[in-house]
C-alpha positions in Angstrom: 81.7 170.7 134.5 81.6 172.4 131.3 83.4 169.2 129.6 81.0 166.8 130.7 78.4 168.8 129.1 80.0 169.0 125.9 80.3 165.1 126.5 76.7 165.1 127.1 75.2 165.2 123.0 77.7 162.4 122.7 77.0 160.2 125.1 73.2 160.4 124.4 74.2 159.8 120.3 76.2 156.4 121.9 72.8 155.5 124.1 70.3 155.7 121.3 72.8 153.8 119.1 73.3 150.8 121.6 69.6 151.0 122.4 68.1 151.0 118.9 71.1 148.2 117.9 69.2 146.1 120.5 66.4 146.1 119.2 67.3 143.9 116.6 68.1 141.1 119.0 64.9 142.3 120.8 63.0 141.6 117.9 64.1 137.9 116.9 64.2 136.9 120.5 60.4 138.1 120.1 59.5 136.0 116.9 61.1 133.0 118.2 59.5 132.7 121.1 55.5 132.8 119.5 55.4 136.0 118.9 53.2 137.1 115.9 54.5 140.2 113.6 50.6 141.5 114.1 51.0 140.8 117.8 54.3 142.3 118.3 53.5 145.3 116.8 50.5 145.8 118.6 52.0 145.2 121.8 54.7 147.2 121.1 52.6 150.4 119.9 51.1 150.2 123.6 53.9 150.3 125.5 55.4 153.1 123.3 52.4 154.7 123.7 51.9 154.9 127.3 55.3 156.2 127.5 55.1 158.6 125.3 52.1 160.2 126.1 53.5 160.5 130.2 56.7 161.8 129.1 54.3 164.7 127.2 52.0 164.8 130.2 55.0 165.4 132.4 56.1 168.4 130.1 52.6 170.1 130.3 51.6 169.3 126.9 48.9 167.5 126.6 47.8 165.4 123.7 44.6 166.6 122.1 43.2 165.1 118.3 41.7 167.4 116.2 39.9 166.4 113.1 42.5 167.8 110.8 45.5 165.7 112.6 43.4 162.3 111.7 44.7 162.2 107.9 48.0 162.8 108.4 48.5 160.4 111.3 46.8 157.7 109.2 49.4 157.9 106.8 52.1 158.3 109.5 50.9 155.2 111.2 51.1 153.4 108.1 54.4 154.2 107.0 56.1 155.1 110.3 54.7 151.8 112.8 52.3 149.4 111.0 53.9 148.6 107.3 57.0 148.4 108.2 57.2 146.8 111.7 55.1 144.1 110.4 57.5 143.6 107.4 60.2 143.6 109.4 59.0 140.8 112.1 57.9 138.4 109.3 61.5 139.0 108.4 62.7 138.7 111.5 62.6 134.8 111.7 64.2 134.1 108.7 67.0 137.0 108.5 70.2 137.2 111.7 69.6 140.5 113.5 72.7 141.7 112.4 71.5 141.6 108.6 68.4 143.2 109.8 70.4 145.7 111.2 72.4 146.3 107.8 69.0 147.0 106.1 68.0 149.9 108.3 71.1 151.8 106.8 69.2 152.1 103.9 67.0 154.5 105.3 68.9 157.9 104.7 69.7 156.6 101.0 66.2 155.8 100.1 64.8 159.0 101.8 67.6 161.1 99.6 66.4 159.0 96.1 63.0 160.0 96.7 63.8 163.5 98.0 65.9 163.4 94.4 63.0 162.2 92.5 60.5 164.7 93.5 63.1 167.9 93.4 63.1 168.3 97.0 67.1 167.7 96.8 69.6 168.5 95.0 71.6 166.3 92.1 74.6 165.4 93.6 77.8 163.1 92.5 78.7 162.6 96.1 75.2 161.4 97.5 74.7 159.5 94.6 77.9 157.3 94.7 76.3 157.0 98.7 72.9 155.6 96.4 75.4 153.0 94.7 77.3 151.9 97.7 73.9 151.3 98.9 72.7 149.1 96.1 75.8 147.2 96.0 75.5 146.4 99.7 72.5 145.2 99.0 73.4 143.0 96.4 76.3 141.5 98.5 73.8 140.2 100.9 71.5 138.8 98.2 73.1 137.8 95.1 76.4 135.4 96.4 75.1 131.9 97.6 77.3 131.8 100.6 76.4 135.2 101.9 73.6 134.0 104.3 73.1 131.0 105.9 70.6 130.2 104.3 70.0 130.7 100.9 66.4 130.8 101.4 66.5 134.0 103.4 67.2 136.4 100.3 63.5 137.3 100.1 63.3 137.9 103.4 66.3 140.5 103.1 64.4 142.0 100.8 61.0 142.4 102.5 63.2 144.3 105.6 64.4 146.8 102.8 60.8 147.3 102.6 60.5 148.5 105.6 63.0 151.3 105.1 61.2 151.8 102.3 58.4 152.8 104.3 60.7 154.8 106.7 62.4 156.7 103.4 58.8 157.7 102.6 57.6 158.5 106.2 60.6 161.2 106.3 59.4 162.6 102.3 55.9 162.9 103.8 56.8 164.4 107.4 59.0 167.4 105.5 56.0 168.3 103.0 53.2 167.5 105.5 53.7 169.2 108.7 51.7 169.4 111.8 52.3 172.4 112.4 50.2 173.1 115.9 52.1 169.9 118.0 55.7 168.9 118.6 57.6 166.2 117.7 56.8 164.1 120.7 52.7 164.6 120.3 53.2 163.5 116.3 54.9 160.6 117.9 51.8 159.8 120.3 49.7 160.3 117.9 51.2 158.2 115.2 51.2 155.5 117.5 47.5 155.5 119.2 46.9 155.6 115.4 48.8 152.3 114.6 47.3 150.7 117.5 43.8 151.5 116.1 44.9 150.1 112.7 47.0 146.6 114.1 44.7 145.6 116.5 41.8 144.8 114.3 44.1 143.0 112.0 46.0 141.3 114.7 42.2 140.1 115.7 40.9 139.5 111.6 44.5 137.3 111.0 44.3 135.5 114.6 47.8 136.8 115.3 46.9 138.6 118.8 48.4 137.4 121.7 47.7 138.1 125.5 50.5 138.9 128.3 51.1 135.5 130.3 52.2 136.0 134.3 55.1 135.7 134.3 56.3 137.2 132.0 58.3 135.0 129.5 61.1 136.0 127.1 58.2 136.8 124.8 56.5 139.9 126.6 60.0 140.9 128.2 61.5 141.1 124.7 58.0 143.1 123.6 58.6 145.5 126.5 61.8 145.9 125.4 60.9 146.9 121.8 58.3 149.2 122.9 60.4 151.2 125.4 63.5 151.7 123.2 61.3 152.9 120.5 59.8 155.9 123.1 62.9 156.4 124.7 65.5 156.7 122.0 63.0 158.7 120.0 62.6 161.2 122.5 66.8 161.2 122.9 66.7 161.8 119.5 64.4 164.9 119.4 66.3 166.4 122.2 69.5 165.6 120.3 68.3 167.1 116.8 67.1 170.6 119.1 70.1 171.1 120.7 72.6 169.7 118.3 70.9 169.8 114.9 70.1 167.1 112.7 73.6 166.8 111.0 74.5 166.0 114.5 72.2 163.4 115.2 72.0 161.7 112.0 75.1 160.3 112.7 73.5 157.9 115.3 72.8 155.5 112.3 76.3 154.3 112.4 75.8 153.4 115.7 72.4 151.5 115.5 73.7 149.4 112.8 77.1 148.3 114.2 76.0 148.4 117.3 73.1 145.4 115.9 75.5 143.6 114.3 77.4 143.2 117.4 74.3 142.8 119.9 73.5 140.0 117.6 76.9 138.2 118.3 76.7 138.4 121.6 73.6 137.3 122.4 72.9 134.8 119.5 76.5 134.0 118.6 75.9 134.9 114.8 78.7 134.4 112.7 78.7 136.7 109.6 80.3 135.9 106.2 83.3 138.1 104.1 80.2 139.2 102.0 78.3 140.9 105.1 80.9 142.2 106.5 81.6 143.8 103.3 78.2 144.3 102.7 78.2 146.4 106.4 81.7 148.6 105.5 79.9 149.7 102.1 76.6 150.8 103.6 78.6 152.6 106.2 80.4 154.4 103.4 77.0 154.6 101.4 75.8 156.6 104.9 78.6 159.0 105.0 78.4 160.3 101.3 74.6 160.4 101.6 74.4 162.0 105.0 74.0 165.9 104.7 76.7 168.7 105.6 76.1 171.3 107.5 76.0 174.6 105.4 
């Protein structure tokens, strides 16, 4: 008994990995069957919503917004849901899921460049040779000619980095700006009843909203996809950094981006260059000197 509960923070680090990886897969399967990135966010903010706000409901703690919470979710929305999902769907089309995948890595090393920037962190030779490794992954996946598939997808690389842009300065904002009266989970619901305020008059304004057809098609399947593994592996993840610390559960973004690279194999046979590959074994590397140590 007592070793299948020390198994227990691992296996739920492997779940969120494998579920998160998917949704890289989930999201081109999304975009190539009419999806809109306006849409798909929209419709994804919904479902993440409603299960969310159960899941807190279920717990006994209620979500309630209070004038002082509307600023800060704004701005959480923004960077957290609207800005970069919408980024990453237009990139989506036009990038393999397994590159997409890649990109995320570069969330820890942007977040520690800021943090750097604004004296939050420390110098440090280690987690800046991380900040290299990260650049010249990067620059594997954009700068050789028969790195992609297409050559024409470079920008589109680069507009996903964007969105872990917006991630890197979701995490800066969260650790100066707290909420200090609600948990994790509420922030979460909140963040996203905001997003879904902001989306769906510019899904409307850009003609980009779509309705659910019965049946449902690979379209709204691979939306309800997206939108549960974004409540569910969140919530994993909050329940993994309380009981195992967030050193612990950091380490789930190995797993998210291999785990992406692979779900986009299987399901949409992608064959990867030298460069990616390379491109992937250096962001992992970047990740492990950036990550922090426990103390």
């Amino acid at each position: 008994m007592k070793s299948l509960l020390r198994l227990l923070p691992w296996l739920g680090l492997l779940l969120m990995g494998v579920l998160w990886g998917l949704s890289f897969s989930f999201t081109r399967m999304a975009v190539e069957n009419g999806g809109t990135p306006l849409g798909i966010a929209f419709w994804q903010t919904i479902i993440s919503s409603i299960i969310l706000l159960s899941f807190s409901s279920v717990r006994g703690r209620h979500f309630t917004l209070r004038s002082h919470h509307i600023g800060p979710f704004i701005i959480i929305a923004l960077l957290g849901v609207a800005l970069p999902s919408v980024a990453f769907y237009i990139a989506a089309s036009r990038v393999p899921s397994g590159v997409l995948a890649i990109t995320v890595t570069l969330v820890p090393i942007l977040t520690y460049c800021m943090a750097l920037s604004m004296r939050i962190e420390a110098f440090s030779m280690i987690r800046i040779s991380g900040v290299l490794c990260g650049t010249i992954a990067i620059l594997l996946l954009v700068l050789p000619t028969n790195s992609l598939p297409d050559t024409a997808a470079t920008p589109w690389v680069l507009l996903a980095c964007l969105s872990s842009l917006c991630y890197a300065a979701e995490n800066i904002y969260l650790a100066r700006q707290t909420i200090s009266d609600i948990g994790p989970i509420r922030i979460a619901c909140g963040m996203n009843l905001m997003a879904i305020a902001l989306l769906g008059p510019l899904a409307l304004a850009f003609d980009q909203m779509f309705l659910p057809a019965l049946p449902f098609s690979i379209l709204e399947w691979s939306v309800i996809g997206l939108g549960s593994i974004t409540a569910i592996a969140y919530t994993l993840y909050v329940l993994t950094v309380n009981r195992s610390g967030p050193v612990f559960a950091s380490q789930v973004g190995y797993l998210v981006t291999i785990s992406g690279v692979f779900w986009g194999i299987a399901i949409f046979a992608e064959v990867h260059s030298n460069w990616v590959w390379a491109s992937l074994a250096l962001m992992m590397i970047g990740l492990a000197l950036v990550s922090p140590r426990n103390r």
